[in-house]
C-alpha positions as CSV (number, residue, x, y, z in Angstrom):
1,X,0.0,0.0,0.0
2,X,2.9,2.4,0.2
3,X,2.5,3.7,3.8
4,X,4.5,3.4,6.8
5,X,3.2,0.6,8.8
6,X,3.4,2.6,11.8
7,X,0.1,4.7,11.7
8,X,0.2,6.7,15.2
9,X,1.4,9.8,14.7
10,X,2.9,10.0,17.9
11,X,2.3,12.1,21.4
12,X,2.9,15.3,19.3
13,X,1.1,16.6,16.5
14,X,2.7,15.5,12.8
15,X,-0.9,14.4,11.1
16,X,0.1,16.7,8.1
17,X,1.5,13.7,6.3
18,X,-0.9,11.8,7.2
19,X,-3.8,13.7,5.7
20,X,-1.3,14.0,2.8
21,X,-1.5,10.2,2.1
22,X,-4.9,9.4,3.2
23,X,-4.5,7.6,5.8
24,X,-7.6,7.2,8.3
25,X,-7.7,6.9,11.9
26,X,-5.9,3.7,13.9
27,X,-7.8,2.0,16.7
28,X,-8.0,3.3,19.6
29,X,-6.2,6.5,18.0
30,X,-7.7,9.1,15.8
31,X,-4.6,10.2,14.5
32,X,-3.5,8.1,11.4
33,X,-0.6,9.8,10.6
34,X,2.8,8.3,9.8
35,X,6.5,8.9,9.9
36,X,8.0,12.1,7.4
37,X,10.0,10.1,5.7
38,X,12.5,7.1,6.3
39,X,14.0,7.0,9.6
40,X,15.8,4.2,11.8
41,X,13.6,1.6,12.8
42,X,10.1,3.6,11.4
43,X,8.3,2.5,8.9
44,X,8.6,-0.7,6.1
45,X,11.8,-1.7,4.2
46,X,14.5,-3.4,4.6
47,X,15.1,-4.9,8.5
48,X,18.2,-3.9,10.0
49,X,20.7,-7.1,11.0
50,X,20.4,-8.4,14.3
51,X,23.7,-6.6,16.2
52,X,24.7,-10.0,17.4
53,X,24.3,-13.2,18.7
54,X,24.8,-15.1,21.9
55,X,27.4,-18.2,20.8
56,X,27.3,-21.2,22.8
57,X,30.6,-20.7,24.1
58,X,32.7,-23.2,26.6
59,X,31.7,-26.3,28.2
60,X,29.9,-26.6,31.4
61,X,31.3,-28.6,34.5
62,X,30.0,-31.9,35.2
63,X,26.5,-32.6,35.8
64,X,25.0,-32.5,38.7
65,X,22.1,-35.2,40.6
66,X,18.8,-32.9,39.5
67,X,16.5,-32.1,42.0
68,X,13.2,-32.5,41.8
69,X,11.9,-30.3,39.1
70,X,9.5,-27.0,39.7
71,X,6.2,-27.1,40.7
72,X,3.4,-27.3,37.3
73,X,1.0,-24.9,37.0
74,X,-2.5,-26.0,37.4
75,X,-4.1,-25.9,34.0
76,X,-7.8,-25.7,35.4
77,X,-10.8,-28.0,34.6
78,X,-13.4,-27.9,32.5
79,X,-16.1,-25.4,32.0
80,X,-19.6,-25.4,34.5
81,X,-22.4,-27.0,32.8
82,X,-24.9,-24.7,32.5
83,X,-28.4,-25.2,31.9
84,X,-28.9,-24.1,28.2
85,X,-31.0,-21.6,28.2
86,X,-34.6,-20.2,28.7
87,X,-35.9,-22.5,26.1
88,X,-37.8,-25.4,27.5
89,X,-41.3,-26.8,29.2
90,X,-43.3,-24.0,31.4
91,X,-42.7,-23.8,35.4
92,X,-41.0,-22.5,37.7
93,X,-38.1,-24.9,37.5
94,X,-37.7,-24.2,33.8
95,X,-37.8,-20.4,34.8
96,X,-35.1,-20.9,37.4
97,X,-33.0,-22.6,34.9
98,X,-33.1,-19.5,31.7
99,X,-32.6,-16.8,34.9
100,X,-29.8,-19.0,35.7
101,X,-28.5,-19.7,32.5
102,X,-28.5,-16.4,31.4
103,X,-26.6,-14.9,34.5
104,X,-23.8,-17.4,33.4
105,X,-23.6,-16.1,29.6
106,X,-23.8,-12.6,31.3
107,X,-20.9,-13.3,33.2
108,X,-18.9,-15.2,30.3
109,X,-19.3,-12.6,28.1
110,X,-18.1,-9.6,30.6
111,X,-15.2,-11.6,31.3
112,X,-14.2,-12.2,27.8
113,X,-14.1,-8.7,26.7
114,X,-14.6,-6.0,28.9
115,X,-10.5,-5.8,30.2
116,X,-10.3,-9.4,29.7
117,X,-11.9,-11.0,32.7
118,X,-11.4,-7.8,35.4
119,X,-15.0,-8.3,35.6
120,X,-17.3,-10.9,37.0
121,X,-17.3,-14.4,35.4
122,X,-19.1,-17.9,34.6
123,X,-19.7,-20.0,31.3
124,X,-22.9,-20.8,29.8
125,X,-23.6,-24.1,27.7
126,X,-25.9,-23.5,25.6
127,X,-23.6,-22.7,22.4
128,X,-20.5,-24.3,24.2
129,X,-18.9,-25.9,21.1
130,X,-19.6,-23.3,18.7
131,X,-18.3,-21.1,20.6
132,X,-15.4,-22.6,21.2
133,X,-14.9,-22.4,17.0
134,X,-15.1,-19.0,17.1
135,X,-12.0,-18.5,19.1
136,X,-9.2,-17.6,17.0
137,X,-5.6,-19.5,18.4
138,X,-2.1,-18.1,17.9
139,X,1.4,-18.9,19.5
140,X,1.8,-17.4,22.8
141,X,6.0,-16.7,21.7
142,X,7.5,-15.9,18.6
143,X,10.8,-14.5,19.9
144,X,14.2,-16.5,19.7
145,X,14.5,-16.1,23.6
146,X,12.0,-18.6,25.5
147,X,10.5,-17.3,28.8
148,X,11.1,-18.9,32.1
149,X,8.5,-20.5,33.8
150,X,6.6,-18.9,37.1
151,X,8.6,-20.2,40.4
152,X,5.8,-21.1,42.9
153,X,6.5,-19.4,46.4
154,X,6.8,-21.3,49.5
155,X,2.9,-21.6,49.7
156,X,2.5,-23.1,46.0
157,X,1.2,-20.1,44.5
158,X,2.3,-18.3,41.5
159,X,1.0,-14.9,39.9
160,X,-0.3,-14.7,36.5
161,X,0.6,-12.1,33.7
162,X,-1.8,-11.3,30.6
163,X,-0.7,-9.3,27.5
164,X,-4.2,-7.3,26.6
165,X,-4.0,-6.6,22.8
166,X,-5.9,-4.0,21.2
167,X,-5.6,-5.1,17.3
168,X,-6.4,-2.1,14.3
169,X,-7.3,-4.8,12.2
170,X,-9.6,-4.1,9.2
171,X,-10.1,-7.4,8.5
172,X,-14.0,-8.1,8.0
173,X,-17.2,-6.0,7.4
174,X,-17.6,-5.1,10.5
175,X,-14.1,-4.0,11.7
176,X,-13.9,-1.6,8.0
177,X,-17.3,0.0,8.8
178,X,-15.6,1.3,11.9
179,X,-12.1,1.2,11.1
180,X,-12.2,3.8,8.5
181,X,-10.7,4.2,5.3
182,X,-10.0,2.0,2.5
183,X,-6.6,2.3,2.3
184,X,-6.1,0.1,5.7
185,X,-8.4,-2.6,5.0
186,X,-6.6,-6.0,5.1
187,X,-3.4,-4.1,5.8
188,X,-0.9,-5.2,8.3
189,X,-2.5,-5.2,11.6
190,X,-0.8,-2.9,14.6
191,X,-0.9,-3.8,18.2
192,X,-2.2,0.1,19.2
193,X,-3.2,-0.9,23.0
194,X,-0.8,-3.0,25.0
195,X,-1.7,-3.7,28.8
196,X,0.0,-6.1,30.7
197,X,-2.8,-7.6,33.2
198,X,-0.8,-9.0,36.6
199,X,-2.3,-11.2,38.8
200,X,-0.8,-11.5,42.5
201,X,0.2,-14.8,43.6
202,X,-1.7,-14.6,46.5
203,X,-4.5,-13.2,44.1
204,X,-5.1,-10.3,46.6
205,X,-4.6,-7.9,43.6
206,X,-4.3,-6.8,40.0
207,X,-1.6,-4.8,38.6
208,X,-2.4,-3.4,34.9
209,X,0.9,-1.7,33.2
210,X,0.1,-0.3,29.5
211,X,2.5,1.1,27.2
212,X,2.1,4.1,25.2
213,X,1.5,2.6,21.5
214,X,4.4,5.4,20.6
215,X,6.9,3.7,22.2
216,X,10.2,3.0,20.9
217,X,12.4,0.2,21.7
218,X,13.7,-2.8,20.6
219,X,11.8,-5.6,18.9
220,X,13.5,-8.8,18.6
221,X,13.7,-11.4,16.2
222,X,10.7,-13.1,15.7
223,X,9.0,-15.9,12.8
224,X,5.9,-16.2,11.5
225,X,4.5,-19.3,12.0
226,X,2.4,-19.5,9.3
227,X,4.7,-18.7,6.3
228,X,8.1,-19.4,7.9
229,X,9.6,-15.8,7.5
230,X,12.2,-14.6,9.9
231,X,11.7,-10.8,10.6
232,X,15.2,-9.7,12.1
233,X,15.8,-7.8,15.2
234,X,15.4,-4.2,15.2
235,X,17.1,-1.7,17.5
236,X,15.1,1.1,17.4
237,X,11.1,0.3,16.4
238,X,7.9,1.7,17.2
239,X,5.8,-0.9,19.9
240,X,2.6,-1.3,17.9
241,X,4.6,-2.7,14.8
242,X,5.4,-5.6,16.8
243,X,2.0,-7.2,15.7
244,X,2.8,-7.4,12.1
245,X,6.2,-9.0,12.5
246,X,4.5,-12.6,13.0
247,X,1.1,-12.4,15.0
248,X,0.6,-11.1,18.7
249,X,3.4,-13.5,20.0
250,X,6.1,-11.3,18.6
251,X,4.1,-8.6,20.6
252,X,4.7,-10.8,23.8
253,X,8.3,-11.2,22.8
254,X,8.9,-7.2,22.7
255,X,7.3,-7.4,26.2
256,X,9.7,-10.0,27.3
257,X,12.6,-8.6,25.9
258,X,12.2,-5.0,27.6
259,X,10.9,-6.2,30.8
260,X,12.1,-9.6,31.3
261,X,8.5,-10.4,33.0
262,X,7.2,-14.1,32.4
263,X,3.9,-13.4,30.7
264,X,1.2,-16.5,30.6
265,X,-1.1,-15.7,28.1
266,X,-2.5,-13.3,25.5
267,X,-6.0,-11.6,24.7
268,X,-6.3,-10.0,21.4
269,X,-9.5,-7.7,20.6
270,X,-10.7,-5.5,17.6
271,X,-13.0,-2.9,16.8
272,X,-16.3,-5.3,16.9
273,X,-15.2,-6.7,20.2
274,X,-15.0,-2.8,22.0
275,X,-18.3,-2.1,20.4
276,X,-20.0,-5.6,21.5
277,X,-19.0,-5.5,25.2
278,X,-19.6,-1.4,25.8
279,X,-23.0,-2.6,24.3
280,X,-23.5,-6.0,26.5
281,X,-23.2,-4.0,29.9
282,X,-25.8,-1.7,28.8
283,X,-22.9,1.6,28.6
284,X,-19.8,2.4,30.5
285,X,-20.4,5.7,32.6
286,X,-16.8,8.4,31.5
287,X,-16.6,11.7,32.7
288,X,-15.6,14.7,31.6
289,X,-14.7,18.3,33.4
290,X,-15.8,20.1,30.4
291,X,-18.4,19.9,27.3
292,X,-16.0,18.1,24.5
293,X,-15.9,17.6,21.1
294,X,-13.0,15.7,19.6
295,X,-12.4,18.1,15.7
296,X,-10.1,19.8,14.6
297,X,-10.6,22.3,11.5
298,X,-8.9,19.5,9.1
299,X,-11.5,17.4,10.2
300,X,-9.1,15.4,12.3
301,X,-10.8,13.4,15.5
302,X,-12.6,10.6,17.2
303,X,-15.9,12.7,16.6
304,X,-16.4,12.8,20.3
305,X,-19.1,14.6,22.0
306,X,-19.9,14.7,25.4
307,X,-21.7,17.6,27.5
308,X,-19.7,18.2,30.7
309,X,-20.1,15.2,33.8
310,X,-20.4,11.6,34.0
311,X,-22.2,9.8,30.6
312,X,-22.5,6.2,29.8
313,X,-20.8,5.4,26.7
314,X,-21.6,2.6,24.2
315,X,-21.4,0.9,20.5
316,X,-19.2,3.5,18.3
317,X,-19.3,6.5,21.5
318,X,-17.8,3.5,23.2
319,X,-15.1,3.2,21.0
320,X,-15.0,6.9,19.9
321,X,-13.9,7.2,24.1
322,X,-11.1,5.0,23.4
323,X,-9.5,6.5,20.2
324,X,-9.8,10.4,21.7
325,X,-6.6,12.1,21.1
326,X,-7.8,15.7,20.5
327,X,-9.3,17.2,23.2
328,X,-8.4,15.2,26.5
329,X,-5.6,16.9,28.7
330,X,-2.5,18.1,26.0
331,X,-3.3,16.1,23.2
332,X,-0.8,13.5,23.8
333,X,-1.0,9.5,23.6
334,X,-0.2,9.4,27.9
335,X,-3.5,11.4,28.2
336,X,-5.3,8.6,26.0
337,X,-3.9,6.0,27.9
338,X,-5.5,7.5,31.0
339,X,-9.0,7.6,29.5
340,X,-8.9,4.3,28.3
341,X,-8.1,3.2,31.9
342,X,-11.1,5.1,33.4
343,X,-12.9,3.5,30.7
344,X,-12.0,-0.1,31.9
345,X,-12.1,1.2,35.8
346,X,-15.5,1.9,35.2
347,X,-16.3,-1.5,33.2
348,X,-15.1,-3.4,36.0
349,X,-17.6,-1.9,38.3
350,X,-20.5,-1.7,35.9
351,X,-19.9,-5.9,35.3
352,X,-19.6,-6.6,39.2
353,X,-23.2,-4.6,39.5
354,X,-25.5,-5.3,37.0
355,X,-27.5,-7.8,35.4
356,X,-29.3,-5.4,33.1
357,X,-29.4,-7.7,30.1
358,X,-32.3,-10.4,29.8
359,X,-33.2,-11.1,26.6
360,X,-31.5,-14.4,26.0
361,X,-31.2,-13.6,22.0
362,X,-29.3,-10.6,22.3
363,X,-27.1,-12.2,24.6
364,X,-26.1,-14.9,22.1
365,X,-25.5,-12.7,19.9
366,X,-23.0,-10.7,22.2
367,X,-21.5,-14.4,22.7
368,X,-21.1,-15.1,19.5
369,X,-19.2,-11.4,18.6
370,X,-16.9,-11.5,21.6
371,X,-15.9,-15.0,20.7
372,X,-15.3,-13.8,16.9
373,X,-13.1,-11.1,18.3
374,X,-11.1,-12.7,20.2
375,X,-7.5,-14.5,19.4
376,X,-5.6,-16.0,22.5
377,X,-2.9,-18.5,22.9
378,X,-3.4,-21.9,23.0
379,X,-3.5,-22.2,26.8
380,X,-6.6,-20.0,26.4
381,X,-8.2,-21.8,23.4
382,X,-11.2,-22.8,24.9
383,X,-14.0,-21.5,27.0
384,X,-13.6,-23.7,29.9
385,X,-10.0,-22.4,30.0
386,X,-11.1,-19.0,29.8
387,X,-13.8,-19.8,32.9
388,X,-10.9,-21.2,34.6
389,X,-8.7,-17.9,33.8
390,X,-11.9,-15.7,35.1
391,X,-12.4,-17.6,38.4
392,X,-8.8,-17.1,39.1
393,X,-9.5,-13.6,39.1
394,X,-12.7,-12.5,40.2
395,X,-12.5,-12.6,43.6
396,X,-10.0,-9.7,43.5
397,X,-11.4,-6.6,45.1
398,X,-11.9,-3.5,42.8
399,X,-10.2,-1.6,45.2
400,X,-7.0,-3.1,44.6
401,X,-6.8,-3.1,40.7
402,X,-4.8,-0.5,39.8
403,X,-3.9,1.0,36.3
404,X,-0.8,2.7,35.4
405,X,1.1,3.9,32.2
406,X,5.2,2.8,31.9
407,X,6.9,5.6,32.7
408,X,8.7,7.5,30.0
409,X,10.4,10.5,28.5
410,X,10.2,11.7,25.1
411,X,12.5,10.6,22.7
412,X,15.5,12.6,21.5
413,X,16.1,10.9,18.6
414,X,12.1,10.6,17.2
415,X,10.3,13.7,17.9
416,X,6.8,12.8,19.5
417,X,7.8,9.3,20.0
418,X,8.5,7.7,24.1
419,X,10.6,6.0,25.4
420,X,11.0,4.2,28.6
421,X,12.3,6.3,31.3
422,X,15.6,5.2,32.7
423,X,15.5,3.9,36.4
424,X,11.6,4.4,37.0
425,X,10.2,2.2,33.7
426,X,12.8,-0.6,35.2
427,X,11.1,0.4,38.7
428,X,7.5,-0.6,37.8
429,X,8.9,-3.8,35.6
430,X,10.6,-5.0,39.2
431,X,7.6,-4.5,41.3
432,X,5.6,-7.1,38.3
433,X,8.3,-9.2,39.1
434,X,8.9,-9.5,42.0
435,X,5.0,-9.3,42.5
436,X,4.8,-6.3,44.5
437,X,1.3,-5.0,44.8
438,X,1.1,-1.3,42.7
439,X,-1.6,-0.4,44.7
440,X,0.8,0.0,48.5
441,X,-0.6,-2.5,50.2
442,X,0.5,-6.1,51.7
443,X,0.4,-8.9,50.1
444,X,1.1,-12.8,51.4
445,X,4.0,-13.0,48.8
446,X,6.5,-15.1,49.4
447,X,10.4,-14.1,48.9
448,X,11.9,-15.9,45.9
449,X,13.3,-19.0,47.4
450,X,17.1,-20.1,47.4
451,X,17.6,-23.3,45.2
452,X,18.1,-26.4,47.2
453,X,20.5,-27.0,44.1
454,X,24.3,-27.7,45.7
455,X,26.8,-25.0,44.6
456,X,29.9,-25.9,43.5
457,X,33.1,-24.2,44.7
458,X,33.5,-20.9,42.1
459,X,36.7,-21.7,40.7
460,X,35.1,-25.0,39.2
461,X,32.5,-23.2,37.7
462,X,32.2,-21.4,33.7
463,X,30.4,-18.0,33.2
464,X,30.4,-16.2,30.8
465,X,29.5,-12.6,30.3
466,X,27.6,-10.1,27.9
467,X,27.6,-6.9,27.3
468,X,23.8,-5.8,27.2
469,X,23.9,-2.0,28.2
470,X,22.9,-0.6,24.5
471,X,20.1,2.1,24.6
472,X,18.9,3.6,21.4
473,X,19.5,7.0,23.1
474,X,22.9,6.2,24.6
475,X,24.8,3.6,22.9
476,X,26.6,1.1,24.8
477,X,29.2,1.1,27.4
478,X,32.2,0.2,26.0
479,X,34.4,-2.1,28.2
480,X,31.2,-3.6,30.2
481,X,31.5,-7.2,30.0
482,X,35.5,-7.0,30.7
483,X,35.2,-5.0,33.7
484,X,32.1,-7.5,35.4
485,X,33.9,-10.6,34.4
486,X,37.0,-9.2,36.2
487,X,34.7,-8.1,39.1
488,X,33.6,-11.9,39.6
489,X,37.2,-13.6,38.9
490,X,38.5,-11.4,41.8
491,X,35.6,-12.6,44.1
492,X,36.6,-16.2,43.2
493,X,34.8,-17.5,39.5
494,X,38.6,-17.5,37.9
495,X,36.8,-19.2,35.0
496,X,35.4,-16.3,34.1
497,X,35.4,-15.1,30.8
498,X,33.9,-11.7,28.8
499,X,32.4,-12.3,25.2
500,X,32.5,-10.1,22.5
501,X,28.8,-10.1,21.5
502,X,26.7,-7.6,22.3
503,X,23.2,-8.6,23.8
504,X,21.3,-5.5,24.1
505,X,18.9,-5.8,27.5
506,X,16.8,-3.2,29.1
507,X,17.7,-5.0,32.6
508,X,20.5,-7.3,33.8
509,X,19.8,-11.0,34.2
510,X,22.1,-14.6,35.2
511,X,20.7,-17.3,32.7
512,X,21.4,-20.6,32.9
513,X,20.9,-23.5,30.9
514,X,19.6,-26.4,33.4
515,X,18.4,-27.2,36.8
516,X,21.7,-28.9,38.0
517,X,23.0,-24.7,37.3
518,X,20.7,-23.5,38.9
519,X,22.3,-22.8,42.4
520,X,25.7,-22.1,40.7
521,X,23.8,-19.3,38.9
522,X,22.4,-17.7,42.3
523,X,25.4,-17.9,43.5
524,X,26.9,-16.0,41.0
525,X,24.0,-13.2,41.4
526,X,24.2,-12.8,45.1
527,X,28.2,-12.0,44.3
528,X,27.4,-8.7,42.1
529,X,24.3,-7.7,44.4
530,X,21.5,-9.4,41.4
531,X,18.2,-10.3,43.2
532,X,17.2,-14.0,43.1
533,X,14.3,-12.8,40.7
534,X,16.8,-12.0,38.0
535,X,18.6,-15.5,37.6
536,X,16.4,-17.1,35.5
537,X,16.6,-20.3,33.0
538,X,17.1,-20.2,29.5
539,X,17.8,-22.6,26.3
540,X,19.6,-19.8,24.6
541,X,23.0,-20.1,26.8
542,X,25.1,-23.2,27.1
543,X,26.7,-21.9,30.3
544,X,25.9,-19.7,33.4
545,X,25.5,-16.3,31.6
546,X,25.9,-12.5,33.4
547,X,24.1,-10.1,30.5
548,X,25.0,-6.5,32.6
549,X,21.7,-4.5,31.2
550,X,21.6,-1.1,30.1
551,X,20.3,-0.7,34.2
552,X,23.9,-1.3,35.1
553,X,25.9,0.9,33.3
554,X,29.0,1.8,35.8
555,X,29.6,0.4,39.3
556,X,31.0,-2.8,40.7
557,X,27.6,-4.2,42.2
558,X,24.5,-4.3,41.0
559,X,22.3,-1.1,42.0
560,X,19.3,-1.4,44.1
561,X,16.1,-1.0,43.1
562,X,13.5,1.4,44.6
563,X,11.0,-0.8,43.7
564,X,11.8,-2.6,46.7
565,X,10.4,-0.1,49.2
566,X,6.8,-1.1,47.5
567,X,6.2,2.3,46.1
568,X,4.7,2.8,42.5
569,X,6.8,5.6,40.8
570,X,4.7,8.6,40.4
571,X,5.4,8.6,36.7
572,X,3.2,5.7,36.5
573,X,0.2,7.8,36.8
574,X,-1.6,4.8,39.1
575,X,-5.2,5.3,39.1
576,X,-7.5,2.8,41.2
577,X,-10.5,1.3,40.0
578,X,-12.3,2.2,42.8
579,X,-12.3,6.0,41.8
580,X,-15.4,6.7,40.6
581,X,-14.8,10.7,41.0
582,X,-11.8,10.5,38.3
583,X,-12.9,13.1,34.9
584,X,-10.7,13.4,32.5
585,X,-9.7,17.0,31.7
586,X,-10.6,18.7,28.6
587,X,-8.5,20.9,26.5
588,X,-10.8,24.3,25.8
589,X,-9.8,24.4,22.0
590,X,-12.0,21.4,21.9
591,X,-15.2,22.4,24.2
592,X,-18.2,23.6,22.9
């Protein structure tokens, strides 16, 4: 088609080339304008070269007697049987049954899409097995790097982490009557709302972390699974490109790679799914401190209007609410992100009070359009998995989900493009880690524990380490690997050694390849000052393996995180779903 495949515009206003090219509004962002031109990492062409690899280098001392290996997950069982439907002889019993039944698709369907099962949940029977057609199955991972799995914690429990995606695709009738223009349809899909959905594992509370769509970072290497091709690493790319370099699981391997946070599953929406649930619940209430209409004299906009206060929103208002740029707060992409996390504050609430739909009809209907929406992993691909998913997380009170935005700066080197912001982006990653509620409160987490792996003495033990301390915006530290590796053959690991590749990583990690490593490889952290939560497992190194992240860029030990103290940087812009006296602020160029 010609355009850049990044359609955002940005945080700052550069729609001029944009309306130049045609291009329409992007989901969940009026502004459709691209980049002015070829720059690094913006844009289609030719993929940069990955900047290096990490060579199995070395061999690794004997094996050691494996312990017993990690505590499984619990998949979940099957879905409730619900009785199917209102349809049946006259009586009360029969009338107990539809009330029933329909309270269960109710449920189902607010949990599906309304923030992805922040709401209330159940699973009706009545169109079980064509619904579970409907759902759409991708691979959770299409990165080269394999994510650990969850640790349980001294009480068996393990959190739970959820990419939300919100997909632009115009990719049937129904997405192209609201997507826009022409040009896009059946284009190359971008992932324009990414919220990472953290569940405690003492499932006390709910983190949510989203990331501006204008983001720029580095997206790794990822291949399609359907065609074969490899897309190679880039350096420098725009977050919401991600999508089109394989299918949501390269999205979850960008997410990986910048915050090194296990993540469990995905949930990708479009257009018809926003408009189906806003519609289900009967409206979402918004609020505004101002009368707003979302123009601008070039007819750029959501086409938002709302008279000053609190409204409910629904169908294509619904989703109008979502893609505001003009007109909330300075214009910027941060000040969308913070309506669309009123909007989903308020969802929450609205599906833990009402029952307003009864007419069993429309309510298959909704079924059926939230489960044609929807594309999840495969350890999602069914309904009774997604019932499973929902009971995990309804009992959470709404008091203690809490939204924030990654903290970030804007870029230097992409004008009205973000970036993460250096120490407090790494901040907010650590606290998901190391499962730290956002909202301040306790929680009956459990400290990492210490593998009951024997160490072996240091000087009989290979590591190796990487240079990872690249940022687009400040290049590497020359020198970095050297200096660490010295560090640790002065404290006793004389086999040592520093290699040459460069492994670009947002924070610094200890991999190792197998459990008989693993207490070798916490040993090895608790030398240069790494928490436990860092030293994870990976088949991408043959040896222990120290990459010293682009959070470590001078120093002998390993700086300490203020994510330890428990609070939530105020960058992060944390917003409880309990605030129902939140409005966002209009601009008055866009009041009426």
């Amino acid at each position: 088609m010609g355009q850049s495949s990044v359609r955002g515009e940005g945080t700052q206003d550069r729609a001029s080339h944009a309306r130049e090219l045609g291009w329409d509004d992007s989901l969940y962002g009026e502004d459709g304008a691209g980049e002015d031109g070829p720059a690094e990492g913006g844009g289609r062409g030719s993929e940069p070269a990955a900047d290096g690899t990490v060579p199995a280098q070395g061999t690794r001392r004997g094996r050691k007697a494996a312990g017993p290996g990690a505590a499984a997950a619990s998949d979940g069982g099957g879905g409730r049987r619900g009785p199917g439907g209102p349809d049946g002889p006259a009586g009360a019993q029969a009338a107990r049954r539809g009330r029933k039944g329909r309270r269960r698709v109710l449920r189902w369907v607010a949990s599906v899409l309304s923030l992805l099962i922040l709401g209330t949940a159940g699973a009706g029977y009545v169109y079980y097995q064509h619904l579970n057609g409907n759902i759409k199955k991708e691979e959770l991972n299409l990165g080269k790097n394999r994510m650990p799995e969850h640790k349980a914690n001294a009480a068996g429990q393990t959190p739970l982490n959820i990419l939300l995606i919100g997909s632009d695709a115009r990719d049937s009738k129904e997405n192209q009557a609201l997507g826009g223009a022409r040009e896009t349809f059946n284009g190359v899909a971008l992932a324009d709302v990414q919220m990472l959905i953290h569940l405690s594992a003492d499932r006390s509370n709910v983190s949510v972390v989203s990331m501006p769509r204008d983001t720029m970072l580095k997206i790794p290497e990822c291949k399609d699974p359907g065609t074969g091709k490899v897309y190679a690493e880039r350096q420098f790319a725009q977050t919401n490109e991600s999508l089109g370099r394989g299918g949501p699981g390269c999205t979850v391997a960008t997410w990986y790679e910048l915050t090194g946070i296990t993540i469990d599953h995905f949930m990708m929406i479009d257009f018809a799914g926003v408009v189906s649930m806003a519609d289900a619940v009967g409206g979402v209430p918004v609020c505004v401190d101002k009368n707003i209409h979302s123009r601008t004299r070039t007819g750029e906009g959501s086409g938002l209007k709302l008279p000053k206060g609190t409204h409910p929103v629904k169908g294509e208002q619904a989703l109008q609410w979502l893609r505001t740029r003009y007109g909330f707060g300075d214009g910027s992409d941060l000040y969308r992100a913070r309506a669309q996390h009123m909007y989903m504050n308020s969802m929450v609430r609205e599906l833990r009070a009402n029952t307003k739909l009864t007419d069993p009809n429309k309510l298959r209907k909704l079924a059926e359009a939230a489960t044609e929406a929807l594309t999840v992993d495969e350890g999602l691909g069914t309904i009774s998995k997604l019932y499973d998913l929902a009971e995990e997380l309804k009992s959470v009170p709404t008091a203690r989900i809490t939204m924030t935005t990654m903290p970030n700066v804007y870029s230097t080197r992409r004008l009205g493009k973000v970036e993460p912001k250096p120490g407090e982006a790494e901040q907010l990653f650590e606290m998901i880690r190391d499962d730290v509620p956002l909202d301040g409160k306790a929680s009956k987490r459990k400290p990492p524990a210490a593998s009951k792996d024997p160490v072996a003495p240091a000087a009989e033990t290979d590591v190796t380490v990487q240079n990872g301390t690249y940022t687009a915006a400040a290049g590497s530290v020359r020198g970095r690997a050297t200096a660490i590796a010295g560090v640790l053959s002065g404290k006793g690991w004389t086999r040592t050694v520093a290699d040459s590749a460069s492994n670009a990583q947002a924070r610094t990690v200890v991999q190792y390849p197998g459990a008989e490593l693993e207490g070798d490889a916490q040993a090895v952290a608790k030398a240069l000052g790494i928490p436990v939560s860092s030293v994870k497992k990976s088949t991408a190194v043959a040896r222990i393996t120290v990459v010293v992240g682009a959070d470590w860029r001078e120093g002998d030990t390993y700086p300490k995180s203020a994510g330890k103290d428990g609070r939530t940087p105020e960058s992060a812009n944390a917003l409880r779903a309990d605030n129902t006296k939140a409005c966002m602020p209009v601009d008055p160029n866009f009041t009426w």
